[in-house]
VOPAGU-2260 file (C-alpha; in pm, 1 decimal, decimal comma):
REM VOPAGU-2260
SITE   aa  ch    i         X         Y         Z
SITE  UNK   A    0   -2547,9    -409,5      93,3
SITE  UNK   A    1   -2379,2    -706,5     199,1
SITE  UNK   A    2   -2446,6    -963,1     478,4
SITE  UNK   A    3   -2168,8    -947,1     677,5
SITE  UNK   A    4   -2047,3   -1249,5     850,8
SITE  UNK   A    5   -1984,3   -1194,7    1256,0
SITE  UNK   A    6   -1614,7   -1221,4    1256,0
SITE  UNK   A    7   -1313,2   -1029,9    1426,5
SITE  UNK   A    8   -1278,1    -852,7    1089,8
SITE  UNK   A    9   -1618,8    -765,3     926,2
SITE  UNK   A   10   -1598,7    -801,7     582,7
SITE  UNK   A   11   -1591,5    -413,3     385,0
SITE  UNK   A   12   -1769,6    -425,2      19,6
SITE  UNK   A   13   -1539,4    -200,5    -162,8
SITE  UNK   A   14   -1905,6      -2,0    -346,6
SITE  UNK   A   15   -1958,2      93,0      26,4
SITE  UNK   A   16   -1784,1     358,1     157,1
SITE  UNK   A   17   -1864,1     401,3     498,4
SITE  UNK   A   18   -1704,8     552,5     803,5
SITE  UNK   A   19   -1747,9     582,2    1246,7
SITE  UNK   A   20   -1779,4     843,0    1434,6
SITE  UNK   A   21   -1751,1     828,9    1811,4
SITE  UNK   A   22   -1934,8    1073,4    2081,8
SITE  UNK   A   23   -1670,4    1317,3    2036,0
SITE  UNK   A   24   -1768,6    1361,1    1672,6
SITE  UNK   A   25   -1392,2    1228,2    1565,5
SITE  UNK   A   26   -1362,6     966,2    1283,0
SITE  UNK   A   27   -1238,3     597,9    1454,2
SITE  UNK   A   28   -1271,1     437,7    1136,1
SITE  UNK   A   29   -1308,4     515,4     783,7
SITE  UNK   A   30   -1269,7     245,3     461,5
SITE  UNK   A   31   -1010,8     360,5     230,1
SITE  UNK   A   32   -1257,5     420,0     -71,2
SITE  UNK   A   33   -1364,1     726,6     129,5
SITE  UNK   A   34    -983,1     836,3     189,5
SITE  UNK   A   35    -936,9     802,1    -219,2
SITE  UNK   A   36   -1264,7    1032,7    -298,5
SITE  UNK   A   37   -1116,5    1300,3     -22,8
SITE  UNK   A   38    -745,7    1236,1    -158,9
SITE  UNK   A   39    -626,9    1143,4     219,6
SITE  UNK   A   40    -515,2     789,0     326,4
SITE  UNK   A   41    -777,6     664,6     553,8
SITE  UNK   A   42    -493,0     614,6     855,9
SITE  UNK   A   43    -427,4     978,7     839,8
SITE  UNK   A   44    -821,6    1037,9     825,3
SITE  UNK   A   45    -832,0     821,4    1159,0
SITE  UNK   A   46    -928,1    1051,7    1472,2
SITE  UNK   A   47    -995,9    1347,2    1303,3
SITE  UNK   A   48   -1282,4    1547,3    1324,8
SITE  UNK   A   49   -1577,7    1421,1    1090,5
SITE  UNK   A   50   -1698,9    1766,1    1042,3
SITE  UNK   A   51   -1376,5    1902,5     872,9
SITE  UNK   A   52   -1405,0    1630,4     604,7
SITE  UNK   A   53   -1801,0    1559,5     580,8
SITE  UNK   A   54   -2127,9    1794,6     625,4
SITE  UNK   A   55   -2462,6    1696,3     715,3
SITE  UNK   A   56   -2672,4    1918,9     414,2
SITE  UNK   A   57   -3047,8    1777,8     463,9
SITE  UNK   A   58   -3283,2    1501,5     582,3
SITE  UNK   A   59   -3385,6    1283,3     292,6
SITE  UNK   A   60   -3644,7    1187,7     462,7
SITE  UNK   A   61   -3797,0    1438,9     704,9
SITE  UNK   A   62   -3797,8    1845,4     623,5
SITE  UNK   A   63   -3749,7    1953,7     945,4
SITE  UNK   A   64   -3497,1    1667,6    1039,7
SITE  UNK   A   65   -3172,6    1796,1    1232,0
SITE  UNK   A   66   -2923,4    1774,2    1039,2
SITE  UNK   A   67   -2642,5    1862,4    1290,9
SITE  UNK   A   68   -2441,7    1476,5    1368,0
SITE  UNK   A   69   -2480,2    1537,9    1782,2
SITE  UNK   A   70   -2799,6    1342,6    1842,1
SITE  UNK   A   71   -2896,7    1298,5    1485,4
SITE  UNK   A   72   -3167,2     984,2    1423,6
SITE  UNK   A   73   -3126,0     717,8    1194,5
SITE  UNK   A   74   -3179,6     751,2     849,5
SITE  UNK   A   75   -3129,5     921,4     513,5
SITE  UNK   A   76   -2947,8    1262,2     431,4
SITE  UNK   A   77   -2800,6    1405,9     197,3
SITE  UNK   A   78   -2469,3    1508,8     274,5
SITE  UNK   A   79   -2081,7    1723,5     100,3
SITE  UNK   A   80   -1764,8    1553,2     110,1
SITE  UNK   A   81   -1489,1    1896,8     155,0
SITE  UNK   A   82   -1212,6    1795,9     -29,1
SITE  UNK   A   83    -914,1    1998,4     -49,9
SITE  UNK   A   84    -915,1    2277,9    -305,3
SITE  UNK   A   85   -1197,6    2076,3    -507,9
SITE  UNK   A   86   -1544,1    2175,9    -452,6
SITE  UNK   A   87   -1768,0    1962,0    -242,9
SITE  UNK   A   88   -1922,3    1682,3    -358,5
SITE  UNK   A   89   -2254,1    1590,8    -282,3
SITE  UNK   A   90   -2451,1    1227,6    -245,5
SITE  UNK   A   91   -2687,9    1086,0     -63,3
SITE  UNK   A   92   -2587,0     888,1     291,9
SITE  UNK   A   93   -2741,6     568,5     542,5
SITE  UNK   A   94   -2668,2     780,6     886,2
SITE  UNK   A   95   -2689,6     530,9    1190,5
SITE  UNK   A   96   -2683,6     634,9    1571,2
SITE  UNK   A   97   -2578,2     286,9    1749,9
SITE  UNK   A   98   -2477,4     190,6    2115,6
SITE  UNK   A   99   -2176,4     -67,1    2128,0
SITE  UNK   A  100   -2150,9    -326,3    2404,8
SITE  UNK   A  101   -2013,6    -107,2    2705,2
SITE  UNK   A  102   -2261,0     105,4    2648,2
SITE  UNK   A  103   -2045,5     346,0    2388,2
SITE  UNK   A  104   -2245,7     510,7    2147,0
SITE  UNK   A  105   -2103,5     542,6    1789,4
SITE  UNK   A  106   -2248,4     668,5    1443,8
SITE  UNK   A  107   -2227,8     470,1    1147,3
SITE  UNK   A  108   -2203,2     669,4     837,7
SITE  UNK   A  109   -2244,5     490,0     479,5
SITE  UNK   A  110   -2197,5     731,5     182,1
SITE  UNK   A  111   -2399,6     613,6     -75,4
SITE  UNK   A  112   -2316,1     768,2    -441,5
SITE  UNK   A  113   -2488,3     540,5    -625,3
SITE  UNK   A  114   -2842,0     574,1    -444,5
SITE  UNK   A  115   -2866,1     198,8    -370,8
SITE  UNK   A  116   -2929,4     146,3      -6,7
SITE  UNK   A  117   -3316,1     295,6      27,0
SITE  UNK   A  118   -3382,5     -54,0     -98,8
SITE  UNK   A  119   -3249,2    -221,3     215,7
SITE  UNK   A  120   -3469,3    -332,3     516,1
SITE  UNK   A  121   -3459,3    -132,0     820,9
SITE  UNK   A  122   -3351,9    -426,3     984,3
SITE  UNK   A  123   -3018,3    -498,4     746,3
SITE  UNK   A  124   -2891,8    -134,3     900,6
SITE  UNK   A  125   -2973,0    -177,3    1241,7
SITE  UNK   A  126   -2777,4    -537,7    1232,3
SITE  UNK   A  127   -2469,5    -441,0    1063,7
SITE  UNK   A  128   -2443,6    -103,5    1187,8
SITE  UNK   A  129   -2437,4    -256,9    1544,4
SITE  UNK   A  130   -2191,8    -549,8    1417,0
SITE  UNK   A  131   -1952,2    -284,6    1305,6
SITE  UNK   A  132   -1988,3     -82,6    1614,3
SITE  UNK   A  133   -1893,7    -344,2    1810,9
SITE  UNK   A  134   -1632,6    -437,5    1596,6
SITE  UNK   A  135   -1499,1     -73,1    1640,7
SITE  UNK   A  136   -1505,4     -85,4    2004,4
SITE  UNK   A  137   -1381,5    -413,6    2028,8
SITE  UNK   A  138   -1030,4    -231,0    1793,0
SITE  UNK   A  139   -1035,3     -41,4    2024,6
SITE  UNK   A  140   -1040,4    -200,7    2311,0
SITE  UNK   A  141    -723,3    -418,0    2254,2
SITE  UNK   A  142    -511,9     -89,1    2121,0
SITE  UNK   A  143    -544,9      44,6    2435,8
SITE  UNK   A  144    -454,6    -295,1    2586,1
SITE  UNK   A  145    -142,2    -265,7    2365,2
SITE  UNK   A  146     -21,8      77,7    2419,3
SITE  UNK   A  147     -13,0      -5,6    2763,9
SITE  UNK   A  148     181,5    -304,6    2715,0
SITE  UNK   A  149     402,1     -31,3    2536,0
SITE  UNK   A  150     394,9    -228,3    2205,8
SITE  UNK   A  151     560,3     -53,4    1927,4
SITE  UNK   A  152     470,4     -94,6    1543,1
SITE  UNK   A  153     748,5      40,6    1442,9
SITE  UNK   A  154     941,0    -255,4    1590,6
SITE  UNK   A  155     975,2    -448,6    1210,4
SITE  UNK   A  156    1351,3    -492,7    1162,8
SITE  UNK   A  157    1467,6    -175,4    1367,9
SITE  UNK   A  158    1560,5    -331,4    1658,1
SITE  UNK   A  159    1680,7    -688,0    1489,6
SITE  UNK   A  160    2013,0    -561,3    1331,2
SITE  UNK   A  161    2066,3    -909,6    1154,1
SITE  UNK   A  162    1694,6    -886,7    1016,2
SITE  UNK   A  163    1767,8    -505,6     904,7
SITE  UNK   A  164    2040,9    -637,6     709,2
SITE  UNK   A  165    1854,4    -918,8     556,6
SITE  UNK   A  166    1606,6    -665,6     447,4
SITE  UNK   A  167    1860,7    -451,2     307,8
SITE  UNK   A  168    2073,6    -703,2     118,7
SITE  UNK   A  169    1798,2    -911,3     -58,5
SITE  UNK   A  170    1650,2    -814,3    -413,1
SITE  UNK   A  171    1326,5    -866,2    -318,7
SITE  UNK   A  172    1090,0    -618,3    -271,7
SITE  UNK   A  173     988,7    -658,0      88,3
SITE  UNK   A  174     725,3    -442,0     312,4
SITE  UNK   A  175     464,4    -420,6     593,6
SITE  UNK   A  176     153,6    -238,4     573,1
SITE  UNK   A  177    -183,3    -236,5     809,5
SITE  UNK   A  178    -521,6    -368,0     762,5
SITE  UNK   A  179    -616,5     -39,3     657,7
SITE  UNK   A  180    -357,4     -86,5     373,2
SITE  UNK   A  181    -141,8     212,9     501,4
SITE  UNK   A  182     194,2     124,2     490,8
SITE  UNK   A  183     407,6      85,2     751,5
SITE  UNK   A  184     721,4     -27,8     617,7
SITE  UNK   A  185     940,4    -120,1     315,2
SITE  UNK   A  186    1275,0    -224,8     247,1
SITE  UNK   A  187    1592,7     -52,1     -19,6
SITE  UNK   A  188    1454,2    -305,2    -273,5
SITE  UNK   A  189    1105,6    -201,1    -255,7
SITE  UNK   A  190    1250,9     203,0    -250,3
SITE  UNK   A  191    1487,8      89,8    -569,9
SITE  UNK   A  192    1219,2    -124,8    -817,2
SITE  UNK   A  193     910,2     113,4    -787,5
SITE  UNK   A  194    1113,9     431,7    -731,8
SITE  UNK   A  195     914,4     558,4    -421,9
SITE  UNK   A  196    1095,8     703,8    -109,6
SITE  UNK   A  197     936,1     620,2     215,2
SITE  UNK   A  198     738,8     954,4     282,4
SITE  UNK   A  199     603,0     889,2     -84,7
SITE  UNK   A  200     436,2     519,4      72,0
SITE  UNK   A  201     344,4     691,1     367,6
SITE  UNK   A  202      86,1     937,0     182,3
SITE  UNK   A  203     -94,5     632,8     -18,1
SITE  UNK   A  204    -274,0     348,4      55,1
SITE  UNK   A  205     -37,9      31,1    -107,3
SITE  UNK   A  206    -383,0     -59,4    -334,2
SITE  UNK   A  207    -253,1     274,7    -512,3
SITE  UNK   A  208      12,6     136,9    -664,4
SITE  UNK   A  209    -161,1    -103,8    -864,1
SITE  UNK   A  210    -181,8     -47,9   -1172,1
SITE  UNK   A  211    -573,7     127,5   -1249,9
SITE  UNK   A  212    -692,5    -165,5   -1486,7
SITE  UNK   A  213    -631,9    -426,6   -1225,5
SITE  UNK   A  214    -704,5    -269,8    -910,5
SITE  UNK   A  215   -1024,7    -329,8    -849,9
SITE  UNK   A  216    -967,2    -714,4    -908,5
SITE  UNK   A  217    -659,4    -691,7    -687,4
SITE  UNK   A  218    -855,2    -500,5    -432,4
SITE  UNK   A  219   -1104,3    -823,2    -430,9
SITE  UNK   A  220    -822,6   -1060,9    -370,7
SITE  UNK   A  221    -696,2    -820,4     -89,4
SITE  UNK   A  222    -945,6    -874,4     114,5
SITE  UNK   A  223    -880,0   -1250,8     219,6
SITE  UNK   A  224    -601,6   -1134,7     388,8
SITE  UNK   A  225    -704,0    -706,2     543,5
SITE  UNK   A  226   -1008,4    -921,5     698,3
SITE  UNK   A  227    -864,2   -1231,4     788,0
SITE  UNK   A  228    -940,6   -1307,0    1114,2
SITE  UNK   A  229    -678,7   -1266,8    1381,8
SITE  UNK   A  230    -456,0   -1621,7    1411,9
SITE  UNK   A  231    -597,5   -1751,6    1072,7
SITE  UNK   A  232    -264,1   -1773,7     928,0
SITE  UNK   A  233    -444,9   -1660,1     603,9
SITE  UNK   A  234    -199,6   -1593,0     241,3
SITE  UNK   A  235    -250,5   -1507,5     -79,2
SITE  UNK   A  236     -69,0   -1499,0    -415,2
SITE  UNK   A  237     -76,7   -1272,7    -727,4
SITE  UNK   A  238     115,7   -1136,7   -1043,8
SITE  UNK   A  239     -17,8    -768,0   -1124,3
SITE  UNK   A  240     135,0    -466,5   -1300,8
SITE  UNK   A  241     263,0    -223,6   -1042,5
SITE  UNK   A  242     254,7     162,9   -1114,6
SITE  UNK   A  243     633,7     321,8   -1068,6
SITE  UNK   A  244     671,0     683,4    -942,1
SITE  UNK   A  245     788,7     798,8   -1300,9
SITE  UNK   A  246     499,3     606,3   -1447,0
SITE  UNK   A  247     679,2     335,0   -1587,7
SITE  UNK   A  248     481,3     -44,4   -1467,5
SITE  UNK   A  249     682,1    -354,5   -1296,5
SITE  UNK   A  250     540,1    -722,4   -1329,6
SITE  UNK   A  251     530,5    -799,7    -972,5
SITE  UNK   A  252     446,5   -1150,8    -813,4
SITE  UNK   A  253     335,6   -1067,6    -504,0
SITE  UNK   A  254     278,6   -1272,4    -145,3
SITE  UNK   A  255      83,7   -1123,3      89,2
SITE  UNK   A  256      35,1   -1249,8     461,1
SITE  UNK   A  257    -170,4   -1172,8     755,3
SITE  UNK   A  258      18,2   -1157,3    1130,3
SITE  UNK   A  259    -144,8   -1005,4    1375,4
SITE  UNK   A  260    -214,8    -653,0    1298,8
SITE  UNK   A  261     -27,4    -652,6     999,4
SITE  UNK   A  262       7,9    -783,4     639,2
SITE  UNK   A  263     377,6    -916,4     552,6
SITE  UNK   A  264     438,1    -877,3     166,7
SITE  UNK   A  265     722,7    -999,9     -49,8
SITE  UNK   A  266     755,9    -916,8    -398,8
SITE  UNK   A  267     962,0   -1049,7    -709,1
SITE  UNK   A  268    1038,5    -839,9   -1001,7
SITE  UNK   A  269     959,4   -1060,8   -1280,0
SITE  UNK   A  270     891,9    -764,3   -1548,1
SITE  UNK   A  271    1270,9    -869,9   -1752,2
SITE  UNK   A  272    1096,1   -1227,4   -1765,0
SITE  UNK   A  273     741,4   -1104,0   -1886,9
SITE  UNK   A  274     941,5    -906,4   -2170,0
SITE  UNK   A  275    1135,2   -1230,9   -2277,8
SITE  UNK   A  276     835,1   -1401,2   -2325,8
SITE  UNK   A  277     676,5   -1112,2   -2555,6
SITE  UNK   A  278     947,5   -1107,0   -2771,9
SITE  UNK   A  279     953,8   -1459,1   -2825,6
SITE  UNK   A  280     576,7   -1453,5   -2887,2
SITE  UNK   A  281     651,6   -1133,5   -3112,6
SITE  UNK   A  282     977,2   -1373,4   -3304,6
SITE  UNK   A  283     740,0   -1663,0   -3330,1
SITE  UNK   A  284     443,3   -1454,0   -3481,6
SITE  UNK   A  285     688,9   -1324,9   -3778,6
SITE  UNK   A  286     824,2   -1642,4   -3816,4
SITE  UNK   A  287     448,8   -1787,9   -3876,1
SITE  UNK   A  288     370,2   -1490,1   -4114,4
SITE  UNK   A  289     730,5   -1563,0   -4305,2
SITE  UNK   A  290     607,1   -1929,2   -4404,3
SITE  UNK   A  291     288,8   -1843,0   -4491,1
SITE  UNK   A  292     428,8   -1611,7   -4721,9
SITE  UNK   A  293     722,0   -1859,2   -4853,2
């Protein structure tokens, strides 16, 4: 497990999957590897029940252990992910009961598939668990501060007509997405070049549409910038193969940058370019195997 760093944005080791639950037994946070193994972005696993996704099965460590989440103790279980029209799958799970400052009580849930984290200390769980509490109720906390300052994500470019038609006008693929990598915008180029329609990006998480043998890498590099913390100014720069709707892959060099709440990403076809450069590679190849010959 890793040691995270106290910071404004914990930092999220994509082997753990892990998820919050607050006294009502409804999900405040989940990490998108969790959404991906249920087939549900993590933003539209946010304040749902945890009990219509996840089931508490057994105690891995004491028979008679409750295994209902309302007052559960600390420790191991074994516990079903319900996926949709899949049968449950079942692995083993770190199960945390921890009070925030404030005095809110959450439960810190890491699924563990793998059957690595028995060889923590006691002591690893009961720091991080509280970390990321805190961190949870610190989220949320300031969105509550913001909804009553009436602040609207949706304000990116829809109330700036001469921004809209910047958006609109330029090649580049352009878009906004959240630190929980749900998107939360995208402009005509973006819609055009990849070939999804908006309520296509709104089902996905934008790590998706990497392409699979590069994703994980790409997920790494991601992370400087979903955990940045706030006012950090934090940016980061990458060419990967991006996965179209009708399968097809675009060379994309991406910039990605952290404001606030949100991630700001521009991206430049450069697929016609990579193609030039194989077929001169391809032309020069021949041409080495035509002297050899003559």
């Amino acid at each position: 497990m890793p040691n995270w760093r106290k910071s404004p944005h914990p930092d999220l080791d994509h082997a753990t999957r892990r998820c919050v639950v607050d006294e009502r037994g409804n999900i405040v946070f989940v990490s998108p590897a969790i959404g991906w193994m249920l087939g549900i972005t993590a933003s539209a696993l946010t304040g749902r029940a945890v009990k219509s996704v996840l089931s508490i099965v057994s105690s891995l460590d004491r028979q008679s252990e409750k295994v209902e989440l309302a007052g559960i103790s600390s420790g191991f279980y074994e516990v079903a992910l319900l996926r949709d029209q899949r049968d449950p799958l079942l692995m083993p799970a770190r199960i945390d009961l921890v009070e925030a400052p404030g005095g809110r009580v959450f439960t810190v849930i890491w699924l563990d598939p793998d059957n690595k984290l028995k060889r923590q200390k006691q002591g690893d769980f009961d720091a991080e668990a509280r970390d990321f509490a805190a961190f949870i109720s610190d989220s949320q906390a300031k969105a509550k501060q913001a909804a009553a300052d009436k602040y609207d994500a949706e304000y990116i470019s829809k109330t700036d007509s001469e921004l809209r038609h910047f958006l609109n006008l330029t090649g580049d693929l352009m878009g906004v997405y959240r630190r929980d990598m749900s998107f939360v915008r995208v402009n005509p180029a973006f819609n055009r070049v990849l070939g999804y329609a908006d309520a296509d990006l709104r089902q996905v998480p934008c790590i998706d549409l990497i392409h699979p043998n590069e994703r994980e890498a790409i997920f790494v590099v991601m992370q400087k910038v979903v955990h940045s913390a706030e006012g950090s100014d934090t940016r980061i720069d990458f060419e990967c193969r991006a996965r179209c709707k009708d399968g097809t892959v675009r060379y994309i060099e991406w910039v990605h940058k952290a404001v606030g709440d949100f991630i700001y990403i521009v991206g430049s076809d450069v697929t016609n370019v990579k193609q030039h450069e194989a077929e001169l590679e391809r032309r020069e190849a021949q041409l080495n195997e035509a002297q050899k010959i003559g």
